[in-house]
N, C-alpha and C positions, 0 to 999 in steps of 0.2 A: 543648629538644632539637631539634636539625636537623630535616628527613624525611631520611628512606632510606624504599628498596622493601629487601624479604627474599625472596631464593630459600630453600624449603627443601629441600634432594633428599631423594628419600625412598630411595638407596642411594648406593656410593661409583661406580659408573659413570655414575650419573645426576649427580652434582654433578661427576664429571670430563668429561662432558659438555656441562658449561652454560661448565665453566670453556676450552672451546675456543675460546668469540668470546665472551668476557662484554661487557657493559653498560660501558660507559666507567666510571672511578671506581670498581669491586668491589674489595670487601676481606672475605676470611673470617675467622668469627667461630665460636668452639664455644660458650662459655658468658659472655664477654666483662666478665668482673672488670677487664681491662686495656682494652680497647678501646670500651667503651661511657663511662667516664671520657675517653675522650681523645674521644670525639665531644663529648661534654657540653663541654669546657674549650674545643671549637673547635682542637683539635691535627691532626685529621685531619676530614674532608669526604668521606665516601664515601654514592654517590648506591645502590647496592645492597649488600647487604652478606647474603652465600652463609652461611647458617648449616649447620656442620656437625657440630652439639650431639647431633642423632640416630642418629651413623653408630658403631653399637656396635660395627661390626669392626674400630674403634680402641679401643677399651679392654679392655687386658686388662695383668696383667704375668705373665713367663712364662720361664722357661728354656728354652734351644735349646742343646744341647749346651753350649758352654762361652762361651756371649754369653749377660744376658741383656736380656729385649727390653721395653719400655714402649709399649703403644698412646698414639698423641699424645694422645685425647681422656681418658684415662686421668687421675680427679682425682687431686686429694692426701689425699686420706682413704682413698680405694683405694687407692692408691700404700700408705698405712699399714697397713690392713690385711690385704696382702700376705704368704702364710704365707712365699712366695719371699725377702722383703725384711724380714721381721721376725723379723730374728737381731743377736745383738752384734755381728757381723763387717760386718753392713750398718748399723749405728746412723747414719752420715750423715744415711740420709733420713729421719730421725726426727728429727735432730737440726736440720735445714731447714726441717722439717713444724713443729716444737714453737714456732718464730720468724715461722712464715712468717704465720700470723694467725688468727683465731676460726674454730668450723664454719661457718658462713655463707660464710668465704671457701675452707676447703679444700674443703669441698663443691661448688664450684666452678668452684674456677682448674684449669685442667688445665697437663698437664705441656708439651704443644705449645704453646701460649697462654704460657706460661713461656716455651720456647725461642726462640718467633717474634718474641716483643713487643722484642727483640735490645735491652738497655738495663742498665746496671751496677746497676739496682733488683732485677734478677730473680735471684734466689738459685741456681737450679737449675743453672744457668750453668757458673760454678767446679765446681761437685760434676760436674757431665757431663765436663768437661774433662779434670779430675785422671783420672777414669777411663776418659778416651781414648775417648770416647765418638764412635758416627757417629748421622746423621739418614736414614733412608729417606724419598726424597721419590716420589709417584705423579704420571703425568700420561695421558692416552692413548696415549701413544708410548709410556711402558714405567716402569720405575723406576726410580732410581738411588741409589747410596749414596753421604753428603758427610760428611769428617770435623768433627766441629762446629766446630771451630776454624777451617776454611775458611770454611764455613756462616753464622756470623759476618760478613757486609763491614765494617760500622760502627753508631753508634749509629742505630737502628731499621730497620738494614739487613740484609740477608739474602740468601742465593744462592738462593730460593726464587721460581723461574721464575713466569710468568702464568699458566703452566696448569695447576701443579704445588699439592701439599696436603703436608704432610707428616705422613706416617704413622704414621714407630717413631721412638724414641729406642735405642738399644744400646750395651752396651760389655763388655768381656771380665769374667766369674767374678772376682772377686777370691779371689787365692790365699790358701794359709795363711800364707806368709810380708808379708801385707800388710796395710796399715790404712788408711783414711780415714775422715777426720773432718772438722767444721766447725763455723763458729762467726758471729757476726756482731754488732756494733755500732750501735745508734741510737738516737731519741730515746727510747724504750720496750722495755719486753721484746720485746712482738710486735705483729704489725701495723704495722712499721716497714720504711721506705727507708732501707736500712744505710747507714752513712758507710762501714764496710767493712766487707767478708766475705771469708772466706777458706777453700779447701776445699785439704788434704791429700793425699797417695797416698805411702804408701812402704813400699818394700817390701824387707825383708833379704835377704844372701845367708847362706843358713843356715851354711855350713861357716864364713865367715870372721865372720859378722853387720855386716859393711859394708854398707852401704845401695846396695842395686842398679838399683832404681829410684827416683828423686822427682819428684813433679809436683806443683808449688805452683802454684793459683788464687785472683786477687782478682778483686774486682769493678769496680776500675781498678790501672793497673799504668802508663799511659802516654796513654789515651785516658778516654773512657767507657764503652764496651763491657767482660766480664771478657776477661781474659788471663792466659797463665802468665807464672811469670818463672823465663825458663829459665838466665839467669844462676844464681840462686840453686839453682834443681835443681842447674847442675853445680858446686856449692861444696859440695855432700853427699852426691853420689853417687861410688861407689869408695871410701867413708870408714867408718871407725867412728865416729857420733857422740861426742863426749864435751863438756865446755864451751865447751873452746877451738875444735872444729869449728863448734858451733854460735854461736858469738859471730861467727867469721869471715863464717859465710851471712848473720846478719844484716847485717853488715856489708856484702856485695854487695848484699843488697835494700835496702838505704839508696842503693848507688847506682845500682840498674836501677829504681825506682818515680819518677815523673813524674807529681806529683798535684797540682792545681790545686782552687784555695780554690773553693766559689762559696755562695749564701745558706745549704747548710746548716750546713757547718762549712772549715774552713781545710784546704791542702791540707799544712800543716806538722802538724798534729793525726792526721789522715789516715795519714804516714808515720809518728808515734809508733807511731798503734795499729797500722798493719799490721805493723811489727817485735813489739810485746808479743804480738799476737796469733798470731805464725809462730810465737814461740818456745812458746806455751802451746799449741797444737793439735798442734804437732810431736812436742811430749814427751809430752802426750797416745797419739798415735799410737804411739808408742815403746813406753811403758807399757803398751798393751794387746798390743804384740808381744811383750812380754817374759815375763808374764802368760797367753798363750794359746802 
């Protein structure tokens, strides 16, 4: 293992403090499931590394009127046992959590650490997106809100400034006319680097049951980074599902996905299962709207 030096603040003024002139080479770190592997492989070289593993005014989950909100440092085993988040209607994160690997790692990975490590491995990703999710980022200037999808540059890249931490994850109430889900494929049940994943959102128009809103997320669509494909939202939104509707989407997503092979599996295998996979979480989705 390299050296590093470790800042610890012992508050979130104090580490936005140090983050005003850091040390050349600083990178923050909460619990570092993702980032201490990548020091070890030699991916990344950082000569300080700002731990913010003790800052519990990041973890919480909570409702705020009609967003609701995720502290960054906030694991995934809290994330689960969440009374806010542990309903049928929210089952995604359960269904992320149940893939995502052993207690050793939910206890863990936190939900910023997900968001930040910005790479088509990280699950959290799509399921934030579908649900139009933004990031609050702090710094001593003030704060600001970024929608994730911008938030995103590229692989391992991020709008997340030098002097900046990111704080909440958010995104609106899911209504009653709505569903999401998810699902994901790799070498193993869990504790796997998906070949694909895929997160859901749709939501009916009650009087007509056409589908009013869709937001489909993979974990590649065109690059490495996740993405929507919003071709495909608009081939079923304004629609009634039926077969022939959904045979059509897939058919757009066959031709907006741009998936490249590389040592885990082929980029043609890639496109099978993301079509198998939209049409079974879709109907999924369907099925619990139809049902509730």
């Amino acid at each position: 293992m390299p050296r590093f030096d470790v800042f610890v603040p012992d508050s979130v003024e104090s580490a936005l403090e140090f983050l005003q002139n850091p040390p050349p080479d600083t990178m923050l770190i909460s619990n570092g499931t993702d980032l201490i592997n990548r020091i070890r492989r030699r991916q990344v070289h950082p000569k300080v590394l700002l731990d913010l593993s003790g800052l519990t005014e990041f973890k919480y989950v909570k409702r705020d009127g009609d967003r609701i909100r995720i502290g960054a440092l906030t694991t995934l085993s809290e994330l689960a046992e969440s009374e806010i988040l542990n309903s049928k209607r929210y089952e995604v994160f359960a269904q992320v959590i149940a893939k995502f690997g052993a207690s050793n790692i939910t206890n863990m990975a936190t939900i910023g650490g997900n968001i930040c490590a910005a790479s088509s491995s990280e699950d959290f990703l799509p399921v934030f997106m579908v649900l139009d999710a933004s990031v609050k980022l702090l710094s001593k200037r003030g704060e600001r809100t970024v929608e994730l999808a911008k938030f995103l540059v590229g692989k391992r890249q991020t709008d997340l400034r030098p002097d900046e931490i990111l704080a909440e994850v958010s995104f609106p109430v899911i209504p009653d006319n709505a569903w999401c889900a998810f699902d994901k494929i790799g070498m193993r049940n869990s504790l796997i680097i998906a070949f694909v994943n895929i997160a859901v959102y749709i939501a009916l128009d009650k009087r007509t049951e056409a589908v009013e809103v869709a937001r489909l997320a993979f974990n590649r669509v065109r690059g490495k980074i996740p993405e929507r494909a919003h071709e495909t939202e608009k081939a079923l939104e304004g629609k009634r599902t039926d077969d022939t509707i959904i045979a059509k989407a897939m058919e757009t997503l066959s031709s907006e996905l741009r998936l490249k092979s590389d040592f885990r599996v082929t980029g043609e295998y890639r496109e099978q299962v993301a079509r198998a996979f939209f049409k079974r979480v879709l109907l999924h989705c369907l099925a619990n709207l139809e049902a509730n």
